[in-house]
N, C-alpha and C positions, 0 to 999 in steps of 0.2 A: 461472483457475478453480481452486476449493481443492474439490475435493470430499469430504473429510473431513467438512470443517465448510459445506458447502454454502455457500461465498461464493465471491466475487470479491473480489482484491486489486486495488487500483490502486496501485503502487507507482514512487518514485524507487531504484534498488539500486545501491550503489557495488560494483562487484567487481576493482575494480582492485588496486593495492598497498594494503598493512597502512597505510604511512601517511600515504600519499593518501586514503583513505575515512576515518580518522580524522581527519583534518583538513577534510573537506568536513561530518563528522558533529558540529565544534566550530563552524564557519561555521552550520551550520543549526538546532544549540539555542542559539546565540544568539537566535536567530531565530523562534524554536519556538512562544511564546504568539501572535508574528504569522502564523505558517503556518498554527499551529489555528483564527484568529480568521477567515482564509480560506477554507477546510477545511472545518473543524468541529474538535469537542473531540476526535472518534478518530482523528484524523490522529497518527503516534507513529512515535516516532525509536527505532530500535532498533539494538542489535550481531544481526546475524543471523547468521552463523556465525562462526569465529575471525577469516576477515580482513573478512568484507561485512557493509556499513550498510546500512540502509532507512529511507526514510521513505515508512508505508504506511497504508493503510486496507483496512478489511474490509467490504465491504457485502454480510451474509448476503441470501439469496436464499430469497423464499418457494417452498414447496414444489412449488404448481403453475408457477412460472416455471423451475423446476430442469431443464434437459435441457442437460447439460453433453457429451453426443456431436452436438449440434449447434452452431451458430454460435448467439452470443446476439442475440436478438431486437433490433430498434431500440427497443421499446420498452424495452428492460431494462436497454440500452447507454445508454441518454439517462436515465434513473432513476439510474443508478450513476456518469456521468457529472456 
């Protein structure tokens, strides 16, 4: 849960070694127009901090579905799912 920007992340994060996550993040943009094509187009490979990868999505959350001090709903989980 981001509640900044009131989404959910679903995220793959590499936080291992510098160049074991660089090398999992060269295997998966290869790869990348077929992940999106799974996905969707906001599935995105990123450097997230100096040594951690992601490949993540962000499914903002409408505002009456927002109650991020409780567990997320079934119905919101299977939406973002």
């Amino acid at each position: 849960m981001r509640r900044k920007t009131r989404s959910i992340e679903v995220g793959l994060h590499f936080e291992g070694e510098r160049e074991r996550n660089e090398r999992w993040a060269e295997l998966l943009a290869e790869r990348l127009v077929g992940i999106q094509s799974q996905l969707g187009p906001t599935a995105e490979l990123e450097q997230w901090t100096r040594e951690s990868i992601r490949l993540h999505e962000q499914h903002v959350v409408n505002k009456d579905e927002w109650k991020p001090k409780r567990d997320l709903t079934r119905e919101l989980a299977h939406r973002v799912a």
